[in-house]
N, C-alpha and C positions, 0 to 999 in steps of 0.2 A: 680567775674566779668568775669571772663574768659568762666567759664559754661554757664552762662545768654547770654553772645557774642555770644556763637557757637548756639543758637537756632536763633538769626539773623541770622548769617551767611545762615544758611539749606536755608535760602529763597535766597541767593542770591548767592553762590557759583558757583552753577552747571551753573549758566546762564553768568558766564563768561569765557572767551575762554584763558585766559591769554595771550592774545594777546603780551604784552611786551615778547620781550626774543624766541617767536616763529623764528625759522631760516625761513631764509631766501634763496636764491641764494647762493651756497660756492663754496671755493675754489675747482678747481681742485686737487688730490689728488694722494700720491703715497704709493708704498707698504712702511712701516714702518721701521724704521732698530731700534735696539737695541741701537745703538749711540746716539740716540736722545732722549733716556729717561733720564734725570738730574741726577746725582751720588750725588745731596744732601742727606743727611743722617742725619733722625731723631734721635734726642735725649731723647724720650719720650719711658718709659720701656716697653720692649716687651711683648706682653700679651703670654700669657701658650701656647703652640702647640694643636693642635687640635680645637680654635675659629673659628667661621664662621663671616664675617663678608656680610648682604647684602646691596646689592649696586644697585639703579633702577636708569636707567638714561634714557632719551631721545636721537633721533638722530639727533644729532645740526649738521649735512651739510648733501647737496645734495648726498652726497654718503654715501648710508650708511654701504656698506661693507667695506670703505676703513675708515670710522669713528669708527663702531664697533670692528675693528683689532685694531685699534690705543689706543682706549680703552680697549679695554683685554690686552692689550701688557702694557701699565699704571700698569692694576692691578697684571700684574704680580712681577713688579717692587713693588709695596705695598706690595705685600704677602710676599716677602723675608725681608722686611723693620719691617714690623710689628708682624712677626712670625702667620699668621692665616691667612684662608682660604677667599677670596675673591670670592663671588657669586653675579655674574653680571647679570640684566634682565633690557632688553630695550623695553620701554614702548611705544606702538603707538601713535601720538599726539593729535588723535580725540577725546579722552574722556580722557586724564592724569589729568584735575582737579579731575572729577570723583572718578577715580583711588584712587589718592593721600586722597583727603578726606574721602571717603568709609573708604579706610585701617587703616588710623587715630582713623575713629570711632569706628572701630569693632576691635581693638587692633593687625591690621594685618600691620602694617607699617614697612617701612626697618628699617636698621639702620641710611642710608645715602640715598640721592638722590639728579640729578640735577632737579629742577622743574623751573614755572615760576616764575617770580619776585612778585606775590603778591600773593604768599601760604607759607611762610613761615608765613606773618603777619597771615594768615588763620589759621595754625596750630599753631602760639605760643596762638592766643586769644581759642583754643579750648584744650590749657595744653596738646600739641603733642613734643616740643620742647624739645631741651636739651643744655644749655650754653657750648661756644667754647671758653670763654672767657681763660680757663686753655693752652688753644694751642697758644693767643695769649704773656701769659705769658713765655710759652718756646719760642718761637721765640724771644721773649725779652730777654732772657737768654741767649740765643745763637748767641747774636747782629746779630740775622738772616736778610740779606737784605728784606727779604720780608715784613717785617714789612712799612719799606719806600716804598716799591714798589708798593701798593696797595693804591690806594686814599681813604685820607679820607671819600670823599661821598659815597665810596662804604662800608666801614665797616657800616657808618652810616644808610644805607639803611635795613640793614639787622639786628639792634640792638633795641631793647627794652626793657624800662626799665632796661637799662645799661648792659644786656646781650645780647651779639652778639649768636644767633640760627646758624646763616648759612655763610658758605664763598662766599666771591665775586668773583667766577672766570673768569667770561668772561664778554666783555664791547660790547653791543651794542648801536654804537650812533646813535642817529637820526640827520639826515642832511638833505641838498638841495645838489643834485648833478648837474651836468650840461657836454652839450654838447659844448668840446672848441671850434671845428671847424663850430659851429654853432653860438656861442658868435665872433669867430672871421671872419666869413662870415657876420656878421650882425655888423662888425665896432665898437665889444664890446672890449675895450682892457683892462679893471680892472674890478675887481670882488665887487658887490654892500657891502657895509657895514652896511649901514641902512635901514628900512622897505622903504624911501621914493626914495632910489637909486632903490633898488630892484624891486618897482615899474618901474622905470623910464626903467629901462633894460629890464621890461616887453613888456613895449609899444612899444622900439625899436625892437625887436624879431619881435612882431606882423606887427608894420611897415615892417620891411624889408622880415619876412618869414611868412607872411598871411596864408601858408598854412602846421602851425604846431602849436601846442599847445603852448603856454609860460611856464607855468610850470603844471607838471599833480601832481594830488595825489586822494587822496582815501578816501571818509566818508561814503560810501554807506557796510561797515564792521566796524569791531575790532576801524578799524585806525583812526576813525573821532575821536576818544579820544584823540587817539596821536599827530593828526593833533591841532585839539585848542589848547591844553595841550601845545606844542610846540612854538607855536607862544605867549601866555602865556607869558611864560618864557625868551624869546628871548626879551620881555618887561620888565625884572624886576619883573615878578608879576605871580601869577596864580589863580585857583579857588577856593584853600581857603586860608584863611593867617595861617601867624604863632601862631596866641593867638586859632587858630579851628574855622574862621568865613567865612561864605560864602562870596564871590567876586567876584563874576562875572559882578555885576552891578556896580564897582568902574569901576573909569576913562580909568584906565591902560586896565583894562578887553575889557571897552567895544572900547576902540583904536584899542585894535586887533579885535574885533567882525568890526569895522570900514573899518580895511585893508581890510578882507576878502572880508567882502562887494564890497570893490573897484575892488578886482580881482574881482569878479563876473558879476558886475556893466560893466565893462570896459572890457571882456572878455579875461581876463588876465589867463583866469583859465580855463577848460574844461569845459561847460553850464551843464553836466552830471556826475559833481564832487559828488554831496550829493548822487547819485547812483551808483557814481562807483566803483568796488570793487578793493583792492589791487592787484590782479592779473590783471586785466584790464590797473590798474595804469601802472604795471612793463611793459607790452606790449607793450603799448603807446609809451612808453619812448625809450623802448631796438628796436623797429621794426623803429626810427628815427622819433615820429612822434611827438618828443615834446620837449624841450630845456631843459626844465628843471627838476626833480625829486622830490620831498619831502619822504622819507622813512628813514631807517638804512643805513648802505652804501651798495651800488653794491660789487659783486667781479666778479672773473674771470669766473664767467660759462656765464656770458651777453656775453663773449667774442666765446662762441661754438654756441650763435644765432645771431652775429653781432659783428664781428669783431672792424669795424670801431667803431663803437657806442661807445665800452668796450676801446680802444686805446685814444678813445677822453671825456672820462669821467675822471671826477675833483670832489672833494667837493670844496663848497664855504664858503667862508669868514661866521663863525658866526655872524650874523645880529644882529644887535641894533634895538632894536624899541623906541618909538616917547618919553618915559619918564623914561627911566635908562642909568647911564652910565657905567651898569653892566650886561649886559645880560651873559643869561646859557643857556647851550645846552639841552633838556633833555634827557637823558639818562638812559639803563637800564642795572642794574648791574646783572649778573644771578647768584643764587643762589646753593651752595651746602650745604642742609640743614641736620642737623643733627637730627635726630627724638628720643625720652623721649623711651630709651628701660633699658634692662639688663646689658648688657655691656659698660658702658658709658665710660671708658679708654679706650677699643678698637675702639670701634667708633671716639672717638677724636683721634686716634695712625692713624686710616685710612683717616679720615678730613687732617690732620697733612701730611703724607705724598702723599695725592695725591694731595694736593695745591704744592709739592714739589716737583713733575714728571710729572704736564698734559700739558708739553709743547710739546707734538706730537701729541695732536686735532692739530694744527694748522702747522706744517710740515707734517703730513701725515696723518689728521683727515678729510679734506675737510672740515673745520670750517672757516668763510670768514672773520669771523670781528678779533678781539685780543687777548688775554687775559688783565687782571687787573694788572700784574705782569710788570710794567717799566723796567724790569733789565731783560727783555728778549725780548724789543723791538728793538736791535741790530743784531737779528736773522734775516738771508736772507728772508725768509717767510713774514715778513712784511715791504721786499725794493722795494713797490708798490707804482703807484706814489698816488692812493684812499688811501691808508693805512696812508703812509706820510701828504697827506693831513690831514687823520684826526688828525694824532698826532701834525702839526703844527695851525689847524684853530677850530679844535674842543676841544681836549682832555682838554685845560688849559680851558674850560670852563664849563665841565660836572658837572652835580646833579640830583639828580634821581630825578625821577618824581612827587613827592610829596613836592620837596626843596617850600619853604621854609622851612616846617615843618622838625622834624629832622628825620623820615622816615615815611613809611609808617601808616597816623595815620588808627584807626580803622574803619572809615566809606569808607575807600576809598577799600575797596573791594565790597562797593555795587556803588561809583560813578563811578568803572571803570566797574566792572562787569556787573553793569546794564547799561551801557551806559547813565549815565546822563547826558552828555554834545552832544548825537546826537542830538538831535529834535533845540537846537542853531546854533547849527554847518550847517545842513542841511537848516534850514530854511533859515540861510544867503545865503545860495550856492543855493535857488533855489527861490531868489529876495524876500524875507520879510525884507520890509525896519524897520521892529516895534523889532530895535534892546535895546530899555530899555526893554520893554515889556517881549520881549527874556530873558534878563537877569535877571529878578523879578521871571519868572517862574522857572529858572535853579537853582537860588539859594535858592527858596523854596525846590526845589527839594532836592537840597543837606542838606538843615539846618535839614530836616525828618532826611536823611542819619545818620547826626550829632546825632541828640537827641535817633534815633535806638541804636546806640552803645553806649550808658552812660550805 
């Protein structure tokens, strides 16, 4: 099954950006000090002197000297932990699917890497993978806290067929952010709870500040995925269920194909949303020219192009839509995947402990969002009031992007990769009232996607 998958895949691989888990905006950053590297101590036997172990990673913040110090300075801590040589290479983010898949195919892959959130499914259906499942058994051993400290939906995102491929170490949520002193100029003094408040907070903004956007975001790229996907979800529901069926033309679906409508309808939304790019989005927003946000969260570098903006930003309340009394966040868990080599002790010895020392991306990595790890959310680093937000309004409600399903199933590298939910998405946001229509064609779309991967 696996081999027949990865000749689908080749058509649709390269034409996705892996948009999930791309950084963002990060934190400002500092030089790194050796205090801040964790003194937990693996219990897993130390492989012979002289292994190499490689390691390709990406640069998850806007600095990247002060991120790649922070990461060598990591792997030196593994090298003495694990007795072998750790060799670092950091990969550009313009072609890392590329990268990743090529190396897979031609037998050139690391042993480890951070990638995005949907190439580990990539390489377990192309027989690249190697089970982590023996690491989560020593942490069980070692009644290691991290085993509680890591949410279930993150292990689950990165598990198939009952083997965990990759660790979940970093959490980007997607949220609505907002301008306080723009909610409390405009006589807004609670934060909307359901799709039909968050409307109504819309209309007030426009009332009162006519001349700023209500809320900006982004379909005109990557994000118009994330953007439905989102709202989706914030319903109880998404685009396919849990038994593998398209949905986009149920109820639930086409409510939120409804609201969008409404933003659009009502100019609750930029008239230049289905073209606007994420970069455009963050502009909009950061330069004061819009209330509200839809992305991952802001951090502290909005604050070196606008002060004010960065001092008066909040996440909001996770939203309820018109038919769950359980809405989820979506979110994306990022992946350190472990790749099908020679040395598969050592590589689990280096997975093992650098989930157990990479908490200085985030004190002196310029990484903006958090890590997976709860039992380090007490650290100064994330006593922001964005960060706190999201640990109070978001976190108790994340699932990856695929929830209901129990992770990533196999079509959904070509419904994200190819973008199958643009041409819905766009056509609501630029006035096509023929939203069944919309949704007959989407889920055609996807049910191919389905029957490709059997």
């Amino acid at each position: 099954m696996k081999k027949v998958l990865s000749t689908v895949l080749a058509s649709c691989i390269l034409l996705s950006v892996a948009a999930c888990g791309q950084p963002g905006s990060s934190e400002s950053s500092t030089e790194p000090q050796s205090s801040t590297i964790s003194e937990e101590t693996s219990q897993t036997s130390q492989p012979a002197s002289g292994e190499t172990v490689e390691f390709w990673d990406m640069i998850w913040g806007s600095d990247a000297d002060a991120y790649e110090k922070a990461v060598r300075g990591i792997c030196d801590v593994v090298e003495q932990e694990i007795g072998a040589e750790v060799k670092t290479q950091f990969l550009p983010w313009d072609n890392f699917v590329q990268v990743y898949i090529t190396a897979v195919s031609s037998g050139t892959a690391p042993d480890v890497g951070t990638t995005g959130t949907t190439i580990p499914s990539q390489v377990y259906l192309m027989g690249g993978t190697m089970s982590l499942n023996s690491v989560l058994d020593d942490w069980k051993a070692e009644n290691n806290p991290i085993l509680e400290a890591i949410p279930e939906a993150a292990f689950n995102t990165h598990t198939f067929d009952g083997e965990l491929v990759a660790m979940p170490w970093d959490i980007q949520a997607e949220c609505i952010s907002y301008n306080q002193a723009i909610f409390e100029e405009c006589g807004i003094t609670e934060e909307p709870t359901t799709f039909d408040e968050f409307l109504d907070v819309c209309r007030t903004i426009k009332e009162k500040r006519p001349d700023i956007i209500p809320l900006v975001a982004a379909a005109g790229d990557h994000e118009v995925h994330t953007l439905f996907t989102y709202f989706c979800m914030l319903n109880g529901t998404n685009v396919v269920t849990e038994d593998m069926q398209p949905n986009v033309s149920s109820p639930e679906v086409l409510n939120v194909c409804k609201f969008l409508k409404t933003l659009y309808d009502e100019e609750l939304i930029s008239k230049s949303t289905a073209s606007m790019t994420s970069g455009e989005r963050d502009s909009t927003y950061v330069s004061g020219g819009a209330a509200m946000i839809f992305r991952h969260n802001l951090d502290s570098t909005v604050g070196d192009i606008n002060a004010d903006v960065w001092a008066n930003t909040r996440v909001m309340n996770t939203l309820k839509g018109p038919d769950t009394d359980s809405p989820v966040s979506m979110t994306y868990f990022i992946p350190l995947l472990a790749f099908e080599n020679e040395h598969p002790d050592l590589t689990k010895a280096f997975v093992k402990a650098y989930m157990e020392n990479y908490m200085p991306i985030y004190t002196d990595g310029a990484r903006g969002t958090f890590p997976t790890r709860s039992d380090w959310y007490d650290e100064e680093t994330f006593n922001t009031p964005v960060i706190q937000d999201l640990f109070e309004k978001v976190v108790p409600y994340m699932e990856h992007p695929t929830w209901p399903t129990g992770g990533y199933y196999d079509a959904y590298n070509q419904v994200e990769g190819e973008l199958l939910l643009q041409s819905i998405t766009q056509e609501i946001l630029m006035g096509n009232t023929d939203i069944e229509g919309l949704a007959q064609q989407t889920d055609e779309k996807i049910q191919k996607a389905l029957d490709a991967a059997e």
